[in-house]
C-alpha positions, 0 to 999 in steps of 0.5 A: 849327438850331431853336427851337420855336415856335408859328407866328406865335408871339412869341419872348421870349429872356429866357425862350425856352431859347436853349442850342442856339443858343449852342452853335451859335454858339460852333461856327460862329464858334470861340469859347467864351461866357463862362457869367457873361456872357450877356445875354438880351434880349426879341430877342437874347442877348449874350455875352462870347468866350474871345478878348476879342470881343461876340457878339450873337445875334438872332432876327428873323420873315421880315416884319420883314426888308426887301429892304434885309436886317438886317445893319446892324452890318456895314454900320456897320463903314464908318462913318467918325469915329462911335465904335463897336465894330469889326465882326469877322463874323458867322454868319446862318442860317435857322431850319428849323421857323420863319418866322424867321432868326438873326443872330450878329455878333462885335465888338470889347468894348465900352470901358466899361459902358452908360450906363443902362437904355433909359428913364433914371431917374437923371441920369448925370452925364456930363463934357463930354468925354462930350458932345463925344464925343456930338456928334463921331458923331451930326455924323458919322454925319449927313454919311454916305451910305447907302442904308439906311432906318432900321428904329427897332423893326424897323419902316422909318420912313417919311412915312406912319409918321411922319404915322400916328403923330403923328396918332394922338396929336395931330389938328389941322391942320398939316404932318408933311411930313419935308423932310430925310434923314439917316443915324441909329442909329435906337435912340439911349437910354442902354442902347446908349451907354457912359461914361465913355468914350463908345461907340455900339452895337447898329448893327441898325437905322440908316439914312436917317430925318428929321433929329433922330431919334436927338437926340429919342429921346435927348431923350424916354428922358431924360424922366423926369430933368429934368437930361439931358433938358434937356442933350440938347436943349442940345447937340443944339440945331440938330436940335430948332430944324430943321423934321425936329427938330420933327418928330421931337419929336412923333414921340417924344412920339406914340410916349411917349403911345401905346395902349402907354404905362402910365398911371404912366410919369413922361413922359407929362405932359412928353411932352404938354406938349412935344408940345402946344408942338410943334404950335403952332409947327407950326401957327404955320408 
């Protein structure tokens, strides 16, 4: 099965025709998609089955899959007390006219609809059950074992990443040392969370990162709405007091400010800001 594509070409699946590869997907699993529910994202196409399951099909160059492999979804279905979608299979198959593989994960329907878009911009206003629920998986989630590295944009985290980028955005002396590991979702944001029934999807990219990456993600799509941002770092209050939570903060905000970050986009003066209080406390030891 393939998708033309210049080599070394970026594919957009918002875009790119993808028929032949639902087709191919519907053969390969024995389902049929829904037409009026197809999702289509930059990297991958969703869709809802005739037996009441999720197909998340994506599409991933040869280089952004590591030793450890890409089937984080599978490798979730393990997970103990973290609120998630039930992993049912999955077909994976290399694309012959690229350098590139497609992935097709089948699971459970989600409970209820996502919270909101990626970067949040209007406040939720969730229950506190919601957040009870929030902090039963990420707690559980923390205490897992994995041998997985987080891949946060496809890209592994590690000590030279995150040194590389805090650096980039906030020069001065003192330590980005990262002291603990746990196991994180990697891509926590509003747009892979469900209310009012709380549910955490799109399980891609977790693995092992510092502590307080899933909490400062959170915390830094939140920005631009005072409200949830705040609420983020009030219940997740443990991680952002940790050394990794600092750590993690100015990761965010490094990232927020980057050569990417368009000059209207409302958390870049928060982002400064916090990032600036940050690297006092750093320095301050």
């Amino acid at each position: 099965m393939t998708l033309s594509v210049s080599p070394g070409r970026a594919v957009d699946l918002r875009s790119h025709p993808v028929d032949e590869i639902l087709d191919h997907v519907e053969q390969s699993l024995h389902v049929r998609f829904a037409p009026d529910t197809v999702v289509r994202k930059r990297r991958s196409v969703g869709a809802r089955t005739d037996r009441d399951t999720w197909v998340r099909v994506e599409r991933r160059s040869l280089d952004k899959i590591s030793d450890q492999g890409w089937n984080g979804t599978e490798c979730a279905a393990r997970l103990e007390h973290v609120a998630r979608p039930a992993w049912r299979g999955c077909v994976v198959w290399r694309d012959s006219g690229d350098d590139a593989m497609w992935r097709a994960d089948e699971t459970e329907l989600l409970p209820a609809d996502p919270v909101g878009t990626a970067v949040l911009s209007e406040d939720p206003k969730l229950t506190d059950a919601w957040w009870q629920a929030l902090n039963a998986s990420l707690d559980a989630l923390a205490v897992q074992r994995t041998m997985r590295l987080a891949t946060p944009d496809t890209v592994a985290i590690t000590q030279a990443l995150v040194t590389e980028t805090i650096r980039a955005a906030f020069p001065g002396d003192f330590d980005t040392t990262v002291e603990q590991w746990v196991p994180a979702h990697a891509d926590l944001n509003w747009a892979n969370m469900t209310a009012p029934t709380f549910c955490l999807f799109d399980w891609e990219d977790w693995g092992n990162a510092p502590r307080g990456l899933d909490s400062a993600t959170l915390w830094g799509s939140s920005l631009a709405v005072p409200a949830p941002a705040d609420r983020v770092r009030q219940e997740r209050h443990r991680d952002f007091e940790s050394r990794g939570g600092k750590l993690m903060t100015l990761f965010t905000c490094s990232k927020i400010l980057g050569p990417g970050a368009h000059p209207e986009d409302p958390r870049l003066g928060p982002a400064r800001r916090m990032g600036e209080q940050i690297v006092t406390k750093l320095q301050a030891g």
